[in-house]
Structures are given as C-alpha cells and as structure tokens.
DRENDO-1510 file (C-alpha; in Angstrom, 1 decimal, always signed):
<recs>
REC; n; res; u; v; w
REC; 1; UNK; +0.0; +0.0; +0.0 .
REC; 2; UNK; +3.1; +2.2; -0.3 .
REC; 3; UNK; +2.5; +5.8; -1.4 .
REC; 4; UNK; -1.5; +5.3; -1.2 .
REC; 5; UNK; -3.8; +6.5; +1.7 .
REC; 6; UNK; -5.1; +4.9; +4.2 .
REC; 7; UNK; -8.3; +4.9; +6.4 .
REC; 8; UNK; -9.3; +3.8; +9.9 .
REC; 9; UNK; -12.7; +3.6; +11.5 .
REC; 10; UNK; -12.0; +3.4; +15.3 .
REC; 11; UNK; -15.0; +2.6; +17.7 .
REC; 12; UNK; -13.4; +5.4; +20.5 .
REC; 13; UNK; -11.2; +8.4; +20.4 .
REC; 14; UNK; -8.6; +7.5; +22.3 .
REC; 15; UNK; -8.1; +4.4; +20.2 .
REC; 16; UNK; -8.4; +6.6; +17.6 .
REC; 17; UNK; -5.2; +8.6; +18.4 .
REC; 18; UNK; -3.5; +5.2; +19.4 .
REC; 19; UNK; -3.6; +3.8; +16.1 .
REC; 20; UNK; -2.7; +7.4; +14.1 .
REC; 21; UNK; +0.2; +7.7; +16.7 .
REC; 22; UNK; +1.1; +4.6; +15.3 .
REC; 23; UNK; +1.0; +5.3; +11.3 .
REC; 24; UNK; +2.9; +8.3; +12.3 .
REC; 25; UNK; +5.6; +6.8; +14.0 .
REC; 26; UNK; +5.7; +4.4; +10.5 .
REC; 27; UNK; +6.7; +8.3; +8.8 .
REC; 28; UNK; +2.9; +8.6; +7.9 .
REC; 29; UNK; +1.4; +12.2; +7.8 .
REC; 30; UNK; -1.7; +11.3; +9.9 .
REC; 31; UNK; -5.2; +12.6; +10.6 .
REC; 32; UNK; -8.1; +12.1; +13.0 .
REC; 33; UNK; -11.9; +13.1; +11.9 .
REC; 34; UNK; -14.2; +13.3; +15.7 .
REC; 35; UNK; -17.2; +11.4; +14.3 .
REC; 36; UNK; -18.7; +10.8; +10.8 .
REC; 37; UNK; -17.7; +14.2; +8.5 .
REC; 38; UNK; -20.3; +15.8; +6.4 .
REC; 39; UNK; -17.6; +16.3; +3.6 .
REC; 40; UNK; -14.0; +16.2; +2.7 .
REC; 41; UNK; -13.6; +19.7; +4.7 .
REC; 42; UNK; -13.1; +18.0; +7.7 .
REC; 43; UNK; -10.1; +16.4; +5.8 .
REC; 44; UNK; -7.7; +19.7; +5.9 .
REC; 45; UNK; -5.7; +20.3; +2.9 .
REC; 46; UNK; -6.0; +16.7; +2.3 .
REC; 47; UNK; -2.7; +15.8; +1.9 .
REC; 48; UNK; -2.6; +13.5; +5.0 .
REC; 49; UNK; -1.2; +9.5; +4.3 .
REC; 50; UNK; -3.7; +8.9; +6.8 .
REC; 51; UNK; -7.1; +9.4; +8.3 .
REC; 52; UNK; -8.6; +8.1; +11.0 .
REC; 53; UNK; -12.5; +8.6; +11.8 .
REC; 54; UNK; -12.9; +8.3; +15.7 .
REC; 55; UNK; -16.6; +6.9; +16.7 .
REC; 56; UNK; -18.1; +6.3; +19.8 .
REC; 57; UNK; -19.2; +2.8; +19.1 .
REC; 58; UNK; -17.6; +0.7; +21.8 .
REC; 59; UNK; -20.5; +0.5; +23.7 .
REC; 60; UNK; -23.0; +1.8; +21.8 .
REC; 61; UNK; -26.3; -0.6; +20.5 .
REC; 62; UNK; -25.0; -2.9; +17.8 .
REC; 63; UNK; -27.2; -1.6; +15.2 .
REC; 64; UNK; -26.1; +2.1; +15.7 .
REC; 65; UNK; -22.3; +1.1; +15.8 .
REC; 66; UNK; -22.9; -0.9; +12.6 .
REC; 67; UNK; -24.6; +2.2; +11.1 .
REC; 68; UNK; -21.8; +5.0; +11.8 .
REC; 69; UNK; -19.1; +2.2; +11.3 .
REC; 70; UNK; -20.2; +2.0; +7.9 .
REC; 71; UNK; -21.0; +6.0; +7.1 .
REC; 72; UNK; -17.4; +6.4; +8.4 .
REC; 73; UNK; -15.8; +3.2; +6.4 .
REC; 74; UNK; -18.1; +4.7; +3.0 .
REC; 75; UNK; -16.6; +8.3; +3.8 .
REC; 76; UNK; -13.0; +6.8; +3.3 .
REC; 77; UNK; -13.5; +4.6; +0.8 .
REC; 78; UNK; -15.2; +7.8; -1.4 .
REC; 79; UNK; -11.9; +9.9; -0.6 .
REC; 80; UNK; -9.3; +7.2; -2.2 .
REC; 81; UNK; -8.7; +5.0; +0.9 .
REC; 82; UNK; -7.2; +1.7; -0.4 .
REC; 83; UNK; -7.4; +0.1; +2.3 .
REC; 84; UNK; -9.5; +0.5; +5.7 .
REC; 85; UNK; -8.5; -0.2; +9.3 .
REC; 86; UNK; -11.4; -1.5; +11.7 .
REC; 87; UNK; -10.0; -0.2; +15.2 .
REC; 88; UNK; -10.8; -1.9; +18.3 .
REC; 89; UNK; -9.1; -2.4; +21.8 .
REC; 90; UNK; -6.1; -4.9; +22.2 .
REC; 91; UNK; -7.9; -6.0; +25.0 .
REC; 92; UNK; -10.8; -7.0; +22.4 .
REC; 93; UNK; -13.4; -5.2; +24.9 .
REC; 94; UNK; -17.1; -6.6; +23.9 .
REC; 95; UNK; -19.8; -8.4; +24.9 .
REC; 96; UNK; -21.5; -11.4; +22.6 .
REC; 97; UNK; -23.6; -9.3; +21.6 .
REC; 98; UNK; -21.0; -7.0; +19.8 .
REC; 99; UNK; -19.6; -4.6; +18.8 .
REC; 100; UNK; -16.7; -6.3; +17.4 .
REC; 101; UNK; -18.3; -8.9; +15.6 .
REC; 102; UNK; -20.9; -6.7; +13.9 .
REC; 103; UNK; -18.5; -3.7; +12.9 .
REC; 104; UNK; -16.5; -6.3; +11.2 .
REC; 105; UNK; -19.6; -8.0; +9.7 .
REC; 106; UNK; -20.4; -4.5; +8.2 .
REC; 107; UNK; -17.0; -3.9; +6.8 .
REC; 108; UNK; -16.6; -7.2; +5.3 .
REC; 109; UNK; -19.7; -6.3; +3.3 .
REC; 110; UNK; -18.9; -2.8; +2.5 .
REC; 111; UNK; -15.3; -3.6; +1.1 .
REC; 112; UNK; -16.1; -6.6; -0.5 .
REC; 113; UNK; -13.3; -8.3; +1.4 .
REC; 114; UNK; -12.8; -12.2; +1.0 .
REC; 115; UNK; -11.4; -11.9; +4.5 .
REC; 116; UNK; -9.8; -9.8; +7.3 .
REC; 117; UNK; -7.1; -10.8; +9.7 .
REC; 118; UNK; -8.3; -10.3; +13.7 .
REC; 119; UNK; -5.1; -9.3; +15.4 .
REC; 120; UNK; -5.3; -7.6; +18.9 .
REC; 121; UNK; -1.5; -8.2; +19.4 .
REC; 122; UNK; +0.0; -4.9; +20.5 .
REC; 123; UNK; +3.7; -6.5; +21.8 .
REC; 124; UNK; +4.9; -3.1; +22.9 .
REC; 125; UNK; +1.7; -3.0; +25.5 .
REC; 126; UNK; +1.8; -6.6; +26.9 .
REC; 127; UNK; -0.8; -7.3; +24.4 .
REC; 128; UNK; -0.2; -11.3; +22.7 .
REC; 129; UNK; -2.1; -13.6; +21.1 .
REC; 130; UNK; -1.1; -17.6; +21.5 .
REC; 131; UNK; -3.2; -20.4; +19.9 .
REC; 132; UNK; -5.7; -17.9; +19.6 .
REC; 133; UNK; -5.3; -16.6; +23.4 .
REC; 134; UNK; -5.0; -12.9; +24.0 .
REC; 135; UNK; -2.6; -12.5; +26.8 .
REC; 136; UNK; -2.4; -8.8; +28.7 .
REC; 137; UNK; +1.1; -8.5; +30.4 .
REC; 138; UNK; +1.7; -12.2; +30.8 .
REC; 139; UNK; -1.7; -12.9; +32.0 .
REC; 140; UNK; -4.7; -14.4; +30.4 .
REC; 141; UNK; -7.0; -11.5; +29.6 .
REC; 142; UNK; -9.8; -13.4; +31.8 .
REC; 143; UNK; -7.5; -13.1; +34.9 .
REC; 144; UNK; -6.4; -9.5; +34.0 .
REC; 145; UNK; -8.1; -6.4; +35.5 .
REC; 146; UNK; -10.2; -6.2; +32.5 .
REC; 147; UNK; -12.2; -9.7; +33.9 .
REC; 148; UNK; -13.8; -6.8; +35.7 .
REC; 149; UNK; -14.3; -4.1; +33.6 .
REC; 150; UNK; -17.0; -2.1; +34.4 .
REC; 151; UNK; -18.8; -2.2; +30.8 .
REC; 152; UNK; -17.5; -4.9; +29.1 .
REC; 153; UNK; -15.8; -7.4; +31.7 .
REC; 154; UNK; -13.7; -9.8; +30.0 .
REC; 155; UNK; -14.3; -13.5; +31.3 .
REC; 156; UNK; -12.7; -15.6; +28.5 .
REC; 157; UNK; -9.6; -15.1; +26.8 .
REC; 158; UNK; -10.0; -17.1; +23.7 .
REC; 159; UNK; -10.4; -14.8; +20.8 .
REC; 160; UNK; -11.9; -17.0; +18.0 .
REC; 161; UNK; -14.7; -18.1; +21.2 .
REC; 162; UNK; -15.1; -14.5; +21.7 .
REC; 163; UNK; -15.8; -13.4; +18.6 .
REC; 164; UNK; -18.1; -16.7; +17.1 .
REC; 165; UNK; -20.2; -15.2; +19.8 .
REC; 166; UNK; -21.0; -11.9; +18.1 .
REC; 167; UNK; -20.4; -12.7; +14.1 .
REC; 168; UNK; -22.7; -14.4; +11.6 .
REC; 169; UNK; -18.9; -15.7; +10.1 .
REC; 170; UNK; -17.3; -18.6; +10.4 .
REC; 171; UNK; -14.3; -17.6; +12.6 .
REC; 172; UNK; -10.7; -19.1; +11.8 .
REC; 173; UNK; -6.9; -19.2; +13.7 .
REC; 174; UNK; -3.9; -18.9; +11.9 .
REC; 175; UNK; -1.3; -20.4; +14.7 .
REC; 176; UNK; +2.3; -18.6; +15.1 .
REC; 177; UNK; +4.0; -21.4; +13.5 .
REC; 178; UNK; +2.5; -20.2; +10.1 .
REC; 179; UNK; +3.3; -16.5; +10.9 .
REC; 180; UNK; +6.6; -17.6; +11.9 .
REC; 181; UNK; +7.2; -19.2; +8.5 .
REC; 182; UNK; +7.1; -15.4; +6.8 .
REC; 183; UNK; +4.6; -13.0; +4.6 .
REC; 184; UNK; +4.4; -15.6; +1.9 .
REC; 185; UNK; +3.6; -18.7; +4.4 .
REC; 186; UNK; +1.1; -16.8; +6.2 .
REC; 187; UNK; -0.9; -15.6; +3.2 .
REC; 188; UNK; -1.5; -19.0; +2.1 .
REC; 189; UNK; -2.5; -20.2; +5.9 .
REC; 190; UNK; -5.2; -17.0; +5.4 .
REC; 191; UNK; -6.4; -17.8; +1.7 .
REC; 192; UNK; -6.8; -21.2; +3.5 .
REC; 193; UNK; -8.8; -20.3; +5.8 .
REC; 194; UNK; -11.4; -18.3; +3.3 .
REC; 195; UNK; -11.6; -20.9; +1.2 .
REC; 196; UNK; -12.7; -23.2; +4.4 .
REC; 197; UNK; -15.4; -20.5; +4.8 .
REC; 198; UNK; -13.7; -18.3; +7.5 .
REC; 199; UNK; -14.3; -14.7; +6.7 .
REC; 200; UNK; -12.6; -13.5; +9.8 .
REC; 201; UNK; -9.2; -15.1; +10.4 .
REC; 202; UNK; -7.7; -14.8; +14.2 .
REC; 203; UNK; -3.8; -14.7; +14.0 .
REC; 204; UNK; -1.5; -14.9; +16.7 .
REC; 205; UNK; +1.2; -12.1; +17.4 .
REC; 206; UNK; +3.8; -12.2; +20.7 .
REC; 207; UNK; +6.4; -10.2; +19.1 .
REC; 208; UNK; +6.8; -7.3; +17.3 .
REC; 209; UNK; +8.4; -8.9; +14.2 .
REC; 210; UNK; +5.4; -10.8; +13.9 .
REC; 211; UNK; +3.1; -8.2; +13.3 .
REC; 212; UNK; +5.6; -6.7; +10.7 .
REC; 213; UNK; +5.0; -10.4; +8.9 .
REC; 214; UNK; +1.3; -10.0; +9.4 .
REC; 215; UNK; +1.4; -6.8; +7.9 .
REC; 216; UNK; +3.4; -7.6; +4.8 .
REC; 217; UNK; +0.9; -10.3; +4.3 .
REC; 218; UNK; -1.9; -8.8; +4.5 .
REC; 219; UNK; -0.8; -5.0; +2.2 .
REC; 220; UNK; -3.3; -5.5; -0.6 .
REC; 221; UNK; -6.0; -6.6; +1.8 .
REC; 222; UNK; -9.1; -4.5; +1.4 .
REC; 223; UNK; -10.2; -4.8; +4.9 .
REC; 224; UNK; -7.9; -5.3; +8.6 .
REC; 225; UNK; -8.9; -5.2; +11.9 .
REC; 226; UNK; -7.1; -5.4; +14.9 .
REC; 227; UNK; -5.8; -3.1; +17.9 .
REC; 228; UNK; -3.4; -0.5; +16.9 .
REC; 229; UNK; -0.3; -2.5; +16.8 .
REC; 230; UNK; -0.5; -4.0; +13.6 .
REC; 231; UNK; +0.0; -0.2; +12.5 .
REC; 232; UNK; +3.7; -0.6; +13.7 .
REC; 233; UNK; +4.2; -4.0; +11.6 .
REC; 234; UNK; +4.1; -1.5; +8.2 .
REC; 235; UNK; +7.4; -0.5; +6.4 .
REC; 236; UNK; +8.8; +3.3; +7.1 .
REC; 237; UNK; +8.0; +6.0; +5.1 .
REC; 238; UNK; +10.4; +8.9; +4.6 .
REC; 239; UNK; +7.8; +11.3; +5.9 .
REC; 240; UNK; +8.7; +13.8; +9.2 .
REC; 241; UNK; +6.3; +13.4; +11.9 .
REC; 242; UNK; +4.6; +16.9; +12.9 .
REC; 243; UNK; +6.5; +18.3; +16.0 .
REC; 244; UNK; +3.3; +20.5; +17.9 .
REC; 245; UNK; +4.7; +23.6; +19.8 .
REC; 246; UNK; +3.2; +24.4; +23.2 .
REC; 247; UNK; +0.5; +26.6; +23.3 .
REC; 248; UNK; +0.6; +29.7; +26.5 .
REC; 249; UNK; -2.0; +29.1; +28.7 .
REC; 250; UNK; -3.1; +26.6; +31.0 .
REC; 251; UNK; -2.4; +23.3; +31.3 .
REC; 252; UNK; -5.2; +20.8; +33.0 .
REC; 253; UNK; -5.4; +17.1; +33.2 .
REC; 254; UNK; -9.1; +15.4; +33.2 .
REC; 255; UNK; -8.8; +11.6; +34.0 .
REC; 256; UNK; -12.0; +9.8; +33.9 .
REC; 257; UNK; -10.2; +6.5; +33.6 .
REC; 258; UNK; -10.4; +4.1; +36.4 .
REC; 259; UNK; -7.6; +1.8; +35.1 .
REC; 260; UNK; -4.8; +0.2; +37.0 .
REC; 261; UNK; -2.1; +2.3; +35.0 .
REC; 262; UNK; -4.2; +5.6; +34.9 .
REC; 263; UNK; -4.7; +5.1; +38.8 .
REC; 264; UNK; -1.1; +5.3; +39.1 .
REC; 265; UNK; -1.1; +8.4; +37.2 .
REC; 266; UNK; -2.8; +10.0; +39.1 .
REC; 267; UNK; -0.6; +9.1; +42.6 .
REC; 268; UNK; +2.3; +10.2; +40.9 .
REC; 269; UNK; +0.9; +13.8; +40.3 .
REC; 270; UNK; -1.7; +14.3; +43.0 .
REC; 271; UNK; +1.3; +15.7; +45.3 .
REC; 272; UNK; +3.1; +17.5; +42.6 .
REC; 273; UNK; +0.4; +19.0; +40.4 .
REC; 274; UNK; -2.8; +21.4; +41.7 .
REC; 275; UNK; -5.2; +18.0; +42.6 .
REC; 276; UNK; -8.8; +17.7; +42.8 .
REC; 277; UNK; -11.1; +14.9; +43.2 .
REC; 278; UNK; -14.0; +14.7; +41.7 .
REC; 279; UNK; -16.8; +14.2; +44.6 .
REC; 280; UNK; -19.5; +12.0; +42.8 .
REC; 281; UNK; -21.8; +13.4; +45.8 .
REC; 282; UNK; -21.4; +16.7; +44.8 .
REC; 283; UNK; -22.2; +16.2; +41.3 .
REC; 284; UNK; -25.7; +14.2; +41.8 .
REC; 285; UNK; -26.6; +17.1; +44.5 .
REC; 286; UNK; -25.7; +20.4; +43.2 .
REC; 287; UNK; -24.0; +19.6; +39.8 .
REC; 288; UNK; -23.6; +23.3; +38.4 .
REC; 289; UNK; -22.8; +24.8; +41.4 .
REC; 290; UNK; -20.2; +22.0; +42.3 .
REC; 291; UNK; -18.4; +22.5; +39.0 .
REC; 292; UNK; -18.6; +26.2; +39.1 .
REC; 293; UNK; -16.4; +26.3; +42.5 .
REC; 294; UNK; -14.0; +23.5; +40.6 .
REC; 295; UNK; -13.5; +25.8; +38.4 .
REC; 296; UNK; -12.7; +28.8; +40.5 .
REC; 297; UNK; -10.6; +26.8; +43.0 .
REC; 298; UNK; -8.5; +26.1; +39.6 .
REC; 299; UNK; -8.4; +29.4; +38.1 .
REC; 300; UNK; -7.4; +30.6; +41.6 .
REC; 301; UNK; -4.4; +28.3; +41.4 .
REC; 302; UNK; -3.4; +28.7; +38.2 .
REC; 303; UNK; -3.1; +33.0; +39.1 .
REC; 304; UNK; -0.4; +31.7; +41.9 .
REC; 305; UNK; +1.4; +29.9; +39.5 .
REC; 306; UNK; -0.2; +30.5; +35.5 .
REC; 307; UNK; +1.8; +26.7; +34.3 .
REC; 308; UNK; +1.4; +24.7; +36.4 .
REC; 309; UNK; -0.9; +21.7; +35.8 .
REC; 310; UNK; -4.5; +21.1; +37.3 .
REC; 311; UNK; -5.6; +17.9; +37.5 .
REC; 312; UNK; -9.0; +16.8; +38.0 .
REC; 313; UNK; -9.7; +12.7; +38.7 .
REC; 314; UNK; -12.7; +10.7; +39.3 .
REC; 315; UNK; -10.9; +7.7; +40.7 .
REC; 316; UNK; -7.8; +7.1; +42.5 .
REC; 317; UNK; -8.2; +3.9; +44.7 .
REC; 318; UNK; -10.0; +0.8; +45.1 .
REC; 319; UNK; -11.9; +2.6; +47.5 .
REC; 320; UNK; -12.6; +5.4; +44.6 .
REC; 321; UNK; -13.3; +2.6; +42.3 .
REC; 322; UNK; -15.8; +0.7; +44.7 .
REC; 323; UNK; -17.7; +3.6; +45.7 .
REC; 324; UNK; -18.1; +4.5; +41.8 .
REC; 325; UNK; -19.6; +0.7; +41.0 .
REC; 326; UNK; -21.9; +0.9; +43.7 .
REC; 327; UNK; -24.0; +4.6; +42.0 .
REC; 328; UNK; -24.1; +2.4; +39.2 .
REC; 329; UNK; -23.7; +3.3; +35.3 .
REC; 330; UNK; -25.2; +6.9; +36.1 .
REC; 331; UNK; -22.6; +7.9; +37.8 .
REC; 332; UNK; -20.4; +6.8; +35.0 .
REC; 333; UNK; -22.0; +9.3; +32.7 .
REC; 334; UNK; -22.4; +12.0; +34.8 .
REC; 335; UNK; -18.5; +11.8; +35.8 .
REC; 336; UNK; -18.0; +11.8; +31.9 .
REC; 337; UNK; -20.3; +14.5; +31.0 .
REC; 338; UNK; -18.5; +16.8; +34.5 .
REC; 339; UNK; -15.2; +16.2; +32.8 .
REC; 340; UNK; -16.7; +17.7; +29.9 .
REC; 341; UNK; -18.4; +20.4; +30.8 .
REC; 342; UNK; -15.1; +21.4; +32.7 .
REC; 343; UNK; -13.1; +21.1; +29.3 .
REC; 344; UNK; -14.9; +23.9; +28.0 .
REC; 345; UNK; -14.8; +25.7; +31.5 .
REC; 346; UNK; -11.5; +25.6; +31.4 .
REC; 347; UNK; -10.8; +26.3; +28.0 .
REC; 348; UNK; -12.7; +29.8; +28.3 .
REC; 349; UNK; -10.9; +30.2; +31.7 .
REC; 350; UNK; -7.5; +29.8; +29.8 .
REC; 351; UNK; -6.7; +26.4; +29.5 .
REC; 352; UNK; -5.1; +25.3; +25.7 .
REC; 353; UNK; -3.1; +22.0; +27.2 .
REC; 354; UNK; -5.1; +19.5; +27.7 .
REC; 355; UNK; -4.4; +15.7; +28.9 .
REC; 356; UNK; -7.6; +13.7; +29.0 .
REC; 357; UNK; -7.6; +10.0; +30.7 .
REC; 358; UNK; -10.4; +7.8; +29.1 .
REC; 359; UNK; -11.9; +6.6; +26.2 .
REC; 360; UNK; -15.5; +8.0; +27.4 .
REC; 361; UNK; -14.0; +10.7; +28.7 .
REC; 362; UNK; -11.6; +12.1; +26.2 .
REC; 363; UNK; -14.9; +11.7; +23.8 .
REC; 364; UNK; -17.3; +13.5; +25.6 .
REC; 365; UNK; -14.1; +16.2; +25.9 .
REC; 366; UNK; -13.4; +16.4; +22.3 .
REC; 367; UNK; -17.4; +16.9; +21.4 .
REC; 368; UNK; -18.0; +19.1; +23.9 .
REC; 369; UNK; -15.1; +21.6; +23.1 .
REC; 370; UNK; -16.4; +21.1; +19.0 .
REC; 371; UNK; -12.9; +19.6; +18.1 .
REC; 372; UNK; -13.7; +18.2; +15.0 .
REC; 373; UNK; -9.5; +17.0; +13.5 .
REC; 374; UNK; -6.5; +16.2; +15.6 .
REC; 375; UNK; -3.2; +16.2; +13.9 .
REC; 376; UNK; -1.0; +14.1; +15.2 .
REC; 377; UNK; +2.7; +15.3; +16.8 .
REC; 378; UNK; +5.0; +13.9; +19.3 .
REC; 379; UNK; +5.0; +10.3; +20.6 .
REC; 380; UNK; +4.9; +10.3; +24.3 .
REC; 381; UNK; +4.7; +6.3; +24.5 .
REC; 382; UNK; +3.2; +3.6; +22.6 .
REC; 383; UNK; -0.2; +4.6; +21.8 .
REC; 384; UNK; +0.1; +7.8; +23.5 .
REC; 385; UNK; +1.1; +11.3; +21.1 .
REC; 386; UNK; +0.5; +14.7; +21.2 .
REC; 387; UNK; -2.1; +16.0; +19.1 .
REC; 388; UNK; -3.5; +19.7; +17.8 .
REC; 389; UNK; -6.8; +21.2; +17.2 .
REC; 390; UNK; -9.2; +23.8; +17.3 .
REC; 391; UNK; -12.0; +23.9; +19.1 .
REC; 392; UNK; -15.9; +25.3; +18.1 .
REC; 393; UNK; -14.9; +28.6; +19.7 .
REC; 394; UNK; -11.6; +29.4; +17.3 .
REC; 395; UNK; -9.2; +28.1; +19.7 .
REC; 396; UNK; -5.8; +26.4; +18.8 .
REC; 397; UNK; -5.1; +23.5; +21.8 .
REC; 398; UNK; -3.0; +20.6; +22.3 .
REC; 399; UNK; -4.2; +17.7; +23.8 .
REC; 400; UNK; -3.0; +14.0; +24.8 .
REC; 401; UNK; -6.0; +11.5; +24.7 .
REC; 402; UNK; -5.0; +8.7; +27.0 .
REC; 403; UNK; -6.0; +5.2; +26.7 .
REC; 404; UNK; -6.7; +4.1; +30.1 .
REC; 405; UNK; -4.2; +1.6; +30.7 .
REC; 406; UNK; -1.3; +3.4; +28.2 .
REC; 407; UNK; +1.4; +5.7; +29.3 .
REC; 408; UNK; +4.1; +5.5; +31.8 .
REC; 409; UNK; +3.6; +5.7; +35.5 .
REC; 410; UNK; +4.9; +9.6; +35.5 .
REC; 411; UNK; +2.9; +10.5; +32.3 .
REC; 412; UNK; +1.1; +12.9; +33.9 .
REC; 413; UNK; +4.3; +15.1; +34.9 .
REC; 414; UNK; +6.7; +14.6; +32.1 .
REC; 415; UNK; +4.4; +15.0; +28.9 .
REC; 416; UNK; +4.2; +18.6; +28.4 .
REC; 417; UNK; +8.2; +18.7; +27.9 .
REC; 418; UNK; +7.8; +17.1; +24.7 .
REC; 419; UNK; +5.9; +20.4; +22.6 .
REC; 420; UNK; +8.5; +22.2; +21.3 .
</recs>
C-alpha cells in the first residue's frame, strides 16, 4: 500500500489517536476526523497519508455502531482509501452481543473483502495472542483487570470463542507457526482459511516482528482489523512526523479512567500538580454549582502559579473505584459528561493544554469543546502522542488523549516537555 492513503474507523477516540500515533511513527502524515464528517472539509488540505474517523461505538447498541461504522468506512473509501483499518481495543473489549463482531460483519460487506485478519497483538503493550489466546502483560486477559471491567468485563480469553459469539462468520486461527514461517507462508494459511469459509481469520502475534509479517501479508487486503499494533508492523516511510509547539496558557489534566495504570497516574501527580477529586456526591446534588467552584478553586491556582498543571480525577483507589460501581452506570455518565463540561470551562478560563484520561472521557471532551481534526505530533509512549486542534470557539489546543491503561507511570508530569 506504499504511497496510497489509508483509512481507519475506530469505535473510541482515544483508540483513535492510538492507532494514528502509530501510522505516524511508520513516517505517515496522519489525521483524525471526531465522528462521521459531512464532507472532505473536515479532511484539511488533504494531503494527510492517513485518516482516522474516531466513533463512539464501543458500547453503543449494535445496530447504531454498525450504522456509523459504515457511514465512516463509505466516507473513506469515497476519498481514495485503499485500504481500511477497523480499530478496536487490544484487549478486544465486547460483549456477545458486539460490537466487534458486527463492525466487522459490516465492513466485510462494505469492502467486498474475502477476508480480514483479527489481530489484537500490541507486543509493545503486553498485548499477545497464542493459539488464539489474548494474553495482557503475561496474564490471560480473563484473569487481568479487564475480567472486571465495568462495561465490558472480560471472562474468556479465547479470541476466536469470543468473537463466534458476536459474528454471523465462520471464525478461523492462523497459529504462530505459520506467521513464523514469513509474509508468503502466512498468506497461504489465510487464503486457507477463506476458502474453508472463514471470513474473519484470528492470527497470533507475541512479538513485534510478527506483526511486521502480518502486515506484509496482509498489504493488498481491502479490509484489517485489529488493535493499533499492527500499524507498527508496516514499512517506514520517509515522511517527518509533525513536531506541535506548546501553546501559552493553562495546562489541565481530566482523568476519567479508572484503570490500573491511569490510577497510578494519578498518585504520581496528586502531590506535585494542583489535585482535585472529583466528589461524585457533589455532582448528583448540586452539579452546576459544584463545577462552578471547581473551576474557581483552579483558576485561583493557576493565578499563583499561571503553568502549572491542574488535575481533575474521578478515581484514584479501590476505594474510589468501589464507591463508583456501587452509584451504578449513572454515575459513569455524569462523571463523563463533569469532565466535559469542565473542558470547555476551562478552556474559556484559559486552558489550551489539555491531557484527558479515558476513552469516554476524552470523547465526551473532544465533542464538547467542538474539536472536529487532531493532527498528530510527538510520541509520548506507545499509543500515546501529542495532538492539535481547534475547538468550536476558534481556539488552537493541544491535547494527549489517554487510553486508560497506556502511558508511563509519570505521564502525567513529564508529557508537556515534549511540545517544542
């Protein structure tokens, strides 16, 4: 696919920016489109290698993520994509009833595709797949953290068991000895595999050569889908990755993420940054009035000492995490839709840095400030980049939409000393 654009239809933001941090690291001028565009505006001067459309289809109904899966996928396809990315987590978050299964069931039609590879594998993460086992850190994903994630807990770590579950495809598994074998080995195991009636073709990865196989194998596919790791498997281009400069202003941290890493995050700057939690309390009793002194208390701060980061978290402990669970999915929203409504807060206080912690949450942030394209800038750590935009209001920001469980332990403190 050298020299030819590519697309990518990712069902959350931050796995959005994951993914075009990763084409840009491969010397790829990348792109990301905040929901469905109305037309090729949204794509800039359109000279990106690149585009990704970010959804918000992770946990949406099945029928809706199929819908805007494939207005985004059409979108791409219309604009010269040759080839299109179906995004997902590496830690294949779903339920059986979707929406992995049916976002891929929807693509397959759109693109015509014979087949597409299934590869969650991110090696640089922890991420593996083993005879078809996804593997986070060294442990089975069912006795990970994510066994209890809040919206879609994980209890089985077989991929091709997870995914039969929520496709009307036959489901195959090309082993590592086949990808071990090289490009030309492992396109015959996955012609194999359509001709046995498997449309959707689980392969293993463990290192980071493999996905560099899987990827030459699969370059004149019409359709992929994986995490964003088989991004990194692609050959170099002789592009220069966008170096963002740092914007004067404020800098703020919003992390809605109640992940293991995130969590640790947010120890390691509570003591060294301005900190507030956010009281969950306060929010259901006296919501505007609660955020209103937030965001004095911050402005406040930032008057004492104008760069120095704010952060605002929802959840720092078990005990955070437990009291959460037990208001229920409710809470969860109105957490995400505080973080939110501080973003633009914020933003009209000052604030043009912004670091967001949270699939949910750094959506909710990017729709509510009217961001509608990121470009991409400096890495940070796998799957984590710097990125610019503008908001609804005419403002130029930078922001770092987190994954939950990406970034170092001291992300919080050390990112902004990457903008140039």
């Amino acid at each position: 696919m050298t020299g030819q654009r590519l697309g990518a239809v990712a069902d959350d933001f931050t796995g959005a920016t994951d993914l075009a941090g990763n084409w840009a690291s491969r010397g790829l001028r990348t792109s990301v489109l905040l929901g469905v565009p109305e037309d090729s505006s949204d794509l800039g001067g359109g000279d990106d290698d690149a585009v990704v459309v970010a959804l918000k289809t992770r946990s949406a109904p099945p029928q809706e993520a199929r819908d805007l899966s494939v207005r985004a996928g059409r979108f791409l396809l219309e604009r010269g994509c040759v080839q299109l990315y179906d995004k997902y987590c590496s830690t294949f978050d779903s339920t059986p009833r979707g929406n992995i299964g049916p976002v891929a069931d929807a693509l397959l039609e759109l693109t015509g595709a014979d087949r597409a590879v299934v590869v969650p594998s991110f090696p640089d993460n922890g991420r593996t797949v083993y005879q078809g086992h996804l593997f986070v850190g060294g442990t089975l994903l069912h006795e990970s953290p994510m066994k209890d994630h809040p919206l879609t807990p994980m209890r089985d770590s077989h991929v091709p068991r997870l995914l039969a579950a929520q496709t009307r495809h036959h489901v195959g598994l090309v082993t590592l000895d086949r990808v071990e074998g090289g490009p030309d080995v492992l396109r015959r195991a996955l012609d194999d595999q359509a001709r046995a009636g498997c449309r959707l073709v689980v392969v293993d990865a463990v290192r980071p050569r493999d996905l560099t196989t899987i990827a030459e194998a699969t370059r004149s596919d019409r359709l992929v889908t994986g995490g964003s790791g088989l991004a990194l498997g692609m050959p170099r281009r002789a592009g220069e990755r966008r170096a963002l400069r740092s914007v004067p202003g404020h800098r703020v941290i919003l992390s809605g993420s109640a992940s293991t890493a995130t969590r640790e995050q947010v120890r390691r700057a509570a003591g060294r940054v301005t900190s507030v939690r956010l009281d969950v309390e306060q929010l259901l009793a006296r919501p505007s009035a609660y955020l209103a002194q937030l965001v004095d208390a911050l402005s406040a701060s930032w008057r004492a000492e104008p760069r120095r980061p704010a952060l605002v978290y929802s959840v720092a402990s078990t005990d955070d995490l437990r009291r959460t669970r037990h208001l229920g999915t409710d809470a969860s929203r109105l957490v995400e839709d505080a973080h939110a409504q501080l973003a633009v807060a914020l933003s009209d206080a000052g604030a043009t840095e912004f670091l967001v912690a949270g699939g949910e949450t750094s959506g909710a942030v990017m729709r509510a400030l009217g961001v509608r394209r990121l470009a991409v800038g400096q890495a940070l750590a796998p799957g984590v980049s710097w990125l610019g935009g503008t908001t609804a209001a005419g403002r130029h920001h930078n922001f770092v939409l987190k994954s939950g469980n990406f970034g170092s332990p001291d992300l919080f403190l050390t990112a902004w000393e990457a903008l140039v």
